[in-house]
LUMDREN-628692 format. One record per residue: x, y, z of N, C-alpha, C, CB in turn. Coordinates in steps of 0.2 Angstrom, whole numbers, plus 5000, padded with zeros to 4 digits. Glycine has a CB too. Example, Ala and Ser with C-alpha at 12.3 -4.5 7.8 and 13.67 -1.06 7.14 Angstrom:
% LUMDREN-628692
506649725039506249785039506649845039505749785045506449895035506849955036506450005039507049975029
***
This chain:
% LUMDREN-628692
510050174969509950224974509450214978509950294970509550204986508850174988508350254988509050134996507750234989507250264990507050264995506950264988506350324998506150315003505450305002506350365006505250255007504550215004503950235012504650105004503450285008502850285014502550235014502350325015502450205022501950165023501650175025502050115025500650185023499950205028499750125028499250275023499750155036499450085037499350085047500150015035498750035051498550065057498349985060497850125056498149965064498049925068497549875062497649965075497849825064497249765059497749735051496349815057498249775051498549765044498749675043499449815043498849665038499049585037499649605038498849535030499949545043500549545045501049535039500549495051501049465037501549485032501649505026501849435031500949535024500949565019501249635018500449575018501549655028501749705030502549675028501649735037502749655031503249625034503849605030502949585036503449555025503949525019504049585016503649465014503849615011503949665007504249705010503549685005504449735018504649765023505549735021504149755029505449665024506349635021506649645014506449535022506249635010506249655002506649735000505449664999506349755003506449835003507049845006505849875007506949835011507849865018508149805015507749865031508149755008508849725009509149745001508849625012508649785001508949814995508949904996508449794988509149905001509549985004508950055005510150024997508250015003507750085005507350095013507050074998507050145011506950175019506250165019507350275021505850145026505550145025505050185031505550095023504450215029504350285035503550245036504350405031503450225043502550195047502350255046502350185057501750265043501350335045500750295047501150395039500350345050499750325055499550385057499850265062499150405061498750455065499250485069498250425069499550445073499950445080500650425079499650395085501150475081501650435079501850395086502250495077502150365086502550325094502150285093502550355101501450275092501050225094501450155092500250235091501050095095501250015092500650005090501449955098500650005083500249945079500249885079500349955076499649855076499649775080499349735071498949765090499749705069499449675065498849605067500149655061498549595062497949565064497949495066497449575058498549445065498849385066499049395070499249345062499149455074499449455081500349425081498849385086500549415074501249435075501949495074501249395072501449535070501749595070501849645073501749605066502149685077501949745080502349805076502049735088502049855078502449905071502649975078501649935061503149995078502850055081503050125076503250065090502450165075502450215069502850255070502050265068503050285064503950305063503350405064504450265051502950405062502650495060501850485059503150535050501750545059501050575059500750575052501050645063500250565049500250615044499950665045499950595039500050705050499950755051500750805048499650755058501150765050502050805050502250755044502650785058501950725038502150725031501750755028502250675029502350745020501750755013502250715008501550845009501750695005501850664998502650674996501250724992502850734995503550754993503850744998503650834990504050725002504450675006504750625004504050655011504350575000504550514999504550494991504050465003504650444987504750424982504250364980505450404981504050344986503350294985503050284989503450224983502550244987501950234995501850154994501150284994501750125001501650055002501050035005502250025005500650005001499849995006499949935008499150005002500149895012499949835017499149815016500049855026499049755016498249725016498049735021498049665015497449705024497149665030496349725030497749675039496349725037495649795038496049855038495149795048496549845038496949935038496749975035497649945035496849975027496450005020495950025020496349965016495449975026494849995024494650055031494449915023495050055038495150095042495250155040495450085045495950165037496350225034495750255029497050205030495350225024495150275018494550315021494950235011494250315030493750335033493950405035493650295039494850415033495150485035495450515028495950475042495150575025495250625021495950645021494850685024496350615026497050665026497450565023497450725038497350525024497550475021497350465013497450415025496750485012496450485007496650505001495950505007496950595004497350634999497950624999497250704999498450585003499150555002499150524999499350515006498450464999498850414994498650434986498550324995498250474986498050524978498550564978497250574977498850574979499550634978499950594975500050674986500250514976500550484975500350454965500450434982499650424966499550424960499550474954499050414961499250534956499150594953499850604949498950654959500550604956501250634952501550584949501950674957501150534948501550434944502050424948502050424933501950424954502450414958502250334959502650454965502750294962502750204962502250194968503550164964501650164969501250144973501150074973500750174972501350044978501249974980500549964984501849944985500049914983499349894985499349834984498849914982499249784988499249724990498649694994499749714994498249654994497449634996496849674996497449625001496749705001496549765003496749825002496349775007497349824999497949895000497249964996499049864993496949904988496849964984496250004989496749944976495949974992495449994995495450084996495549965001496150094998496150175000496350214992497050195007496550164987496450204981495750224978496650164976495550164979494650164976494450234980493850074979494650264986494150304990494350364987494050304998495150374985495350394981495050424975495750374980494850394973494550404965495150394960494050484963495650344962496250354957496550274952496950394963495950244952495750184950495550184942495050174955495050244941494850234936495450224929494450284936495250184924495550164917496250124921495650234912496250114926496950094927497049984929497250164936497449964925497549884927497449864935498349864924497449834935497449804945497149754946497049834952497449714954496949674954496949674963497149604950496549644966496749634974496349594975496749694979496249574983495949524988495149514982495849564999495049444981494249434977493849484981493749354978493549474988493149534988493149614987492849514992493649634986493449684983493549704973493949734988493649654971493749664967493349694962493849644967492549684964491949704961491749774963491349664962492349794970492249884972492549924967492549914979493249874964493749904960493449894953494449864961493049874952492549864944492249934944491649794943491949944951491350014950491850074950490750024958492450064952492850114953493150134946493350094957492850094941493250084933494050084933493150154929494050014936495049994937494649944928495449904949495149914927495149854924495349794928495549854919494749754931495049694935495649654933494549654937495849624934496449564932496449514938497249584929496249454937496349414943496949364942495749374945497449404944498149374941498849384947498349424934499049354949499549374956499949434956500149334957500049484951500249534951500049564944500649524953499749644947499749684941500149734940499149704940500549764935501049804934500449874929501849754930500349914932500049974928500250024928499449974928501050064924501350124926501750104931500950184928501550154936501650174941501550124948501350234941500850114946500650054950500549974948500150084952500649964957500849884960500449834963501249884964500049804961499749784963499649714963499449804962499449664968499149584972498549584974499549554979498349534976497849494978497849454985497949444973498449434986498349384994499249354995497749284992499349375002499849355001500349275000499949385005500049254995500249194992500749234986499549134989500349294983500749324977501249394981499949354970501749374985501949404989502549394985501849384995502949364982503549344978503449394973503649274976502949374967502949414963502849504964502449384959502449514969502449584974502949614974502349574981503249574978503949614979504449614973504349574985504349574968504849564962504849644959504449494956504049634957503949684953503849764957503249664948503949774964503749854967504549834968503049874976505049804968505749834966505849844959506349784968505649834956505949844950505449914950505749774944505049934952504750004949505250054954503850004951505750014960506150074961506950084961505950084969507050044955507750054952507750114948507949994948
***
């Protein structure tokens, strides 16, 4: 049954960290909703190959709209967790064990979350010592499967990524 997948994500995202998992997704029949500040706007991934244009506001969603949430790496993560209204999205998501995908920087907007603690992960090396203070359990492994949540490192571990955030939505 496909699902519907939020994506928070803003200007600066790693392109195919968007991207690939983006074909992953829509070729296995799910839907997938831009959110950002602004709807209509074009986003610009940070390789300058992707452009996104946002599907909705988060102002005109919530949590109970969707069945998962998809964090993209890059500076995005680290843009987004500066705003209170992305902050409590992506904790809404954790809180109801709904399927959360985080990839490089993705967990970034978890840690601001506070929804880290006791939980497996891993992402991009340098944050991983934010994710320690956060009380994640680090794992520096291409993919970490904990519950609900989905987690990488770089997109070299983009195969296993996408392997394991479909399988959390069958």
């Amino acid at each position: 049954m496909a699902k519907k997948i939020a994506v928070v994500m803003t200007d600066m995202f790693e392109d195919v960290e968007y991207t690939d998992p983006k074909q992953a997704f829509e070729k296995e029949g799910h839907e997938l909703t831009v959110i950002e500040s602004e709807k209509g706007k074009t986003i610009e991934g940070k390789q300058g190959e992707a452009k996104v244009t946002v599907d909705a506001s988060i102002d005109d969603v919530k949590p109970s709209d969707f069945d998962a949430l998809f964090i993209p790496g890059g500076f995005s993560p680290d843009l987004l967790r500066g705003d209170e209204k992305f902050v409590s999205f992506a904790k809404s998501f954790m809180d109801e064990d709904k399927p959360v995908f985080a990839i490089c920087h993705g967990p970034q907007l978890l840690i601001t979350a506070k929804a880290l603690e006791g939980r497996n992960a891993t992402g991009f090396t340098s944050i991983q010592v934010d994710m320690e203070y956060a009380k994640a359990k680090v794992h520096d492994k291409e993919v970490v499967v904990c519950g609900n949540l989905v987690t990488s490192r770089t997109p070299d571990d983009l195969p296993a990524f996408n392997r394991e955030s479909l399988k959390q939505l069958q």
